[in-house]
N, C-alpha and C positions, 0 to 999 in steps of 0.2 A: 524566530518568526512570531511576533507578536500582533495583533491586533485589539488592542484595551483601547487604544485611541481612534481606530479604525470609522470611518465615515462613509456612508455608499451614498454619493453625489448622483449618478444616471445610472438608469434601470430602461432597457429593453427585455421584450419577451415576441419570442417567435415559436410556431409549433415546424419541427422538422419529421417528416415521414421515412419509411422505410422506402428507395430510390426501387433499390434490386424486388421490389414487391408490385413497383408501381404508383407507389402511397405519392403524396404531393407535399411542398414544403411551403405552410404560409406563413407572411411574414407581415409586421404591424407597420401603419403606415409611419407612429409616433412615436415616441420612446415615452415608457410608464412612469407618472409622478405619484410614489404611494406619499399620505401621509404623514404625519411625525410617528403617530402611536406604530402605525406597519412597517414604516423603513428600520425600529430599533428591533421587530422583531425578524424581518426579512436579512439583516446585517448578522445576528445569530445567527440563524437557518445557513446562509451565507460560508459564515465565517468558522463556527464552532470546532467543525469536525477537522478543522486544518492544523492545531493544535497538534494534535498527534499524524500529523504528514512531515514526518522527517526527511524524506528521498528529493533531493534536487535535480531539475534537469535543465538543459538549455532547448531554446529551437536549432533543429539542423536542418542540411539540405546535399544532397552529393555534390551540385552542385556550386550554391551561393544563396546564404542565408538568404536574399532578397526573391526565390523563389520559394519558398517557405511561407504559403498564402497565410496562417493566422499569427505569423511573426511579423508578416508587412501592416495587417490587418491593423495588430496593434502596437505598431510605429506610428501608423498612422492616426491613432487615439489618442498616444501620449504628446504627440507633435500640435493637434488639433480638436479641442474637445467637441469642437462644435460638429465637426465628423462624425462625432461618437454611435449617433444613431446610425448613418449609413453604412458603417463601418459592421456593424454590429450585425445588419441586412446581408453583408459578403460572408460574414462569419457562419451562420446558419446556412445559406446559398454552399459555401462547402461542406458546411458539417452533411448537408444532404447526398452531394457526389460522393462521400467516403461512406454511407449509408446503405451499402447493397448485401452485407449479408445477411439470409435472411431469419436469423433469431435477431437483428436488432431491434428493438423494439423501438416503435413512433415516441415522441412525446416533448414536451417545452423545453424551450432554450432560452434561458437568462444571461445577458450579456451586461456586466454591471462594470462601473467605477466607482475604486475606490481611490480615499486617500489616506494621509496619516498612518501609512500600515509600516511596519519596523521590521526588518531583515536586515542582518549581519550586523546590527547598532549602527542601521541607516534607517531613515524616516521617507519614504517614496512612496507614489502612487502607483495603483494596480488597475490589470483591467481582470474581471473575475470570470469565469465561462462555465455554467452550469446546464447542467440536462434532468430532468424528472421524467421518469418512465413508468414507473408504478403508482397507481393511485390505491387508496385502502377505502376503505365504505364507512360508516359510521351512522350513526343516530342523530338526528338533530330535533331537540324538545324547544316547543316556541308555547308563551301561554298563548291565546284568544280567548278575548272576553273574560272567561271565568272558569273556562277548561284549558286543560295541554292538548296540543297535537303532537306527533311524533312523525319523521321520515327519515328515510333512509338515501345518504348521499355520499358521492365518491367526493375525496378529492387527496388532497397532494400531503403527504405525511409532513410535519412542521418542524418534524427532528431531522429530517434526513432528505438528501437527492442521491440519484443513482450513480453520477460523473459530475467532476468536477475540479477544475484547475484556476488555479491564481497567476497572473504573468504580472512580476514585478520590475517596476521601471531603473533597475541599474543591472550592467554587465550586457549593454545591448548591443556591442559589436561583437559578443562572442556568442547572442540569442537570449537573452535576457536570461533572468533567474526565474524557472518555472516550478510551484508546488503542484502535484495531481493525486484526485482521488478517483477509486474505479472499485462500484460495489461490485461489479463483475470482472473480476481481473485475470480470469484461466480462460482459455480455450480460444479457437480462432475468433470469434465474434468480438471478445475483448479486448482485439488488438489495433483495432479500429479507432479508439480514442484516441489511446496514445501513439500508434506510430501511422495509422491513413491520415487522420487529422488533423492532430498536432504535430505531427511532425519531432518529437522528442527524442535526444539523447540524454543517458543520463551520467551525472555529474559524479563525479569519485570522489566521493567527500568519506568522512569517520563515517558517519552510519552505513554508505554503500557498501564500503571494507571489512566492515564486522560484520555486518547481514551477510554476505556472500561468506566469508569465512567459515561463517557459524553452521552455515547452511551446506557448503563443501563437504566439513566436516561430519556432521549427522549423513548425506548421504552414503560418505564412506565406509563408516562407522555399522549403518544400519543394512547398507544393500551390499558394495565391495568388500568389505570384509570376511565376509561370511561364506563368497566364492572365491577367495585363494583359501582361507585359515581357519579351521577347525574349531568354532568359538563357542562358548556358552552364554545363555541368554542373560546371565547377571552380570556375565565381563563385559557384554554390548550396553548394558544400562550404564556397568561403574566407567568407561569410556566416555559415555554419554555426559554422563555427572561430573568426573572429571573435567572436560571441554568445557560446559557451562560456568562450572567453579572458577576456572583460569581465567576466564572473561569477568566475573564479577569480581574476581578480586586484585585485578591487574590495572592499571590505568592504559597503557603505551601495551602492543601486540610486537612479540615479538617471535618468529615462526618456531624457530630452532629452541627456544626456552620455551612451548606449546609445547611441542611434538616430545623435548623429554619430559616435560611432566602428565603430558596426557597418555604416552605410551610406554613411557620409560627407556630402559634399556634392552629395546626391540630393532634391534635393525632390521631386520626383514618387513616390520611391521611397517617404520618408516618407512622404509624405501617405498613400499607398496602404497604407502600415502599421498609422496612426493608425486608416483605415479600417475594417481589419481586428480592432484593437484593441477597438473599439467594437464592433462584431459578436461577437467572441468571450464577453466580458462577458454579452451577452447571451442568447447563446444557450449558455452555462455556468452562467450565473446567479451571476458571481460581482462580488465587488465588489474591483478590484485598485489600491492605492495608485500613485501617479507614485514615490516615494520609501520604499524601506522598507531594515535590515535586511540585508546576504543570506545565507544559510542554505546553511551548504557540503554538508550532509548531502543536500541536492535539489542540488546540483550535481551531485554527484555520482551519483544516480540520475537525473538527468536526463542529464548526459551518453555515458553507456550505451547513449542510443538516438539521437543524435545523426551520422547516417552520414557519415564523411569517408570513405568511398571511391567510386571510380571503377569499375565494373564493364563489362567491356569483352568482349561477346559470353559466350561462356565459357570464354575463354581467361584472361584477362588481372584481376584486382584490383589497383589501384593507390590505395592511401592517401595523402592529400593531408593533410600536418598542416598544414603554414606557407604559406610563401610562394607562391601559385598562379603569378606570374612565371617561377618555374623551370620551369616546362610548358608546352609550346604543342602548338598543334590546327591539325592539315593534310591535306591530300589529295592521294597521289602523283600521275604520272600516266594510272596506270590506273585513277585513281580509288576509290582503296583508304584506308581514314580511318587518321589514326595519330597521337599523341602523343611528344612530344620530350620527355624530359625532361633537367634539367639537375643538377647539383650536383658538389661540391668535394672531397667525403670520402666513400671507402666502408666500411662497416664489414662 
């Protein structure tokens, strides 16, 4: 997914309220023409943070994608530009009925086209759907005459919006190829975007398969394991470390070559895995390959949350990357806990 060559042709802006509050949704009679100098800096703003939006999804529907209001929305944009603005009037009009719980918070809705944009080393146009809910305050210094004034003003941060999705115009009989972002992506309130609204499934691609993998894995590792098996806190980090390591230095995932070298020669330990396995599946709802793929860009957000450290009362943080052998676990004679640690170099 690139955007170097990326163009934003039409710009609407609507404000949507919170429904379940009472709030009201208004909507622009015209669609907004910014200038040269703002539409390159609005196509940043826009565009930037999608760079790192690896997860695909399509529109879905139980029934038939053509119930699926901001899939028809924008069929109908890609079909007809001159629509665009009306279109764009229905898009907000729904974002508002999905609008009722009550932390969501009021705020702008930009409904853009683009073109020139690159997915899959295809070159198609997009329609873009953003939301701004936070505004931040600042300073604003102006001279007059022969002094400065100073005041203080809200408005809309230049780096960042709260939500935001790209709907790109190929794979439209399966619901197009959709990217989304969500500063807000835990709890019920966050789930409004992507599945009241959008309406989204998401797509099985390498990064879905290692993200959920990765993510499987530290669950069982850090909570299951510890309630069948007896473990110590440096064997859950060297587990931890191991799993990471496989990923980074593997291309292709393959279960059964994971499972012995992250656990070795443990059957019970396996089995206990495989159990979890199948659990997880299910109660995620997803459907995860034995062999796929691995996608470094989920390694790499996954390993961010991956904890190798030791935290020792509140004194002490001790990172364990390698070797857990170089540390041992003991208790003086006054019964006081302590760790050994070993090594060869100091830097």
């Amino acid at each position: 997914m690139k955007f170097d060559t990326a163009s934003l042709t039409r710009l609407s802006i609507h404000h949507v309220g919170n429904k379940g509050l009472e709030q009201k949704v208004t909507l622009s009679e015209s669609e907004f023409s910014p200038g040269d100098g703002l539409t390159d800096k609005l196509e940043k703003f826009f565009l930037a943070k999608f760079a790192n939006a690896h997860e695909r999804f399509h529109f879905s529907h139980a029934s038939s994608l053509k119930f699926n209001e901001v899939y028809s929305y924008c069929e109908n944009i890609f079909a007809d530009k001159e629509a665009f603005h009306e279109n764009s009037r229905s898009i907000a009009r729904h974002l508002f009925e999905s609008t009722t719980h009550p932390k969501i918070k009021p705020g702008e809705l930009y409904v853009c086209h683009f073109i020139n944009c690159e997915i899959a080393e295809r070159v198609v146009e997009a329609v873009g759907i953003f939301k701004t809910e936070v505004k931040s305050g600042y300073f604003d210094v102006q001279r007059k005459n022969r002094d400065y004034t100073i005041s203080y003003l809200e408005g809309i941060d230049s780096n960042k919006f709260d939500k935001g999705c790209i709907i790109f115009n190929t794979q439209q009989d399966q619901g197009f190829v959709v990217a989304i972002i969500d500063n807000q992506n835990r709890g019920e309130e966050a789930q409004y975007w992507r599945t009241n609204f959008l309406g989204l499934t998401q797509i099985s691609n390498e990064f879905h398969q290692t993200n959920h993998f990765l993510n499987l894995t530290k669950e069982f590792i850090s909570e299951r394991m510890t309630e069948e098996f007896e473990v110590e806190k440096t064997d859950q980090i060297a587990l931890l470390n191991r799993s990471v390591e496989y990923f980074t230095k593997h291309e292709t995932f393959d279960k059964e070559e994971f499972e012995t070298e992250v656990f070795g020669q443990q059957p019970e330990l396996i089995e206990s895995f495989r159990n979890y396995d199948g659990e997880y599946r299910q109660n995620y709802d997803v459907e995860l390959e034995d062999s796929f793929g691995i996608s470094p860009q989920a390694v790499k957000k996954q390993s961010r949350v991956f904890k190798s450290v030791l935290k020792l009362d509140k004194n002490f943080h001790v990172y364990i990357h390698g070797n857990k052998d170089m540390i041992e676990k003991g208790v003086d004679q006054d019964g006081r806990k302590f760790y050994k640690l070993f090594y060869e170099d100091e830097e």
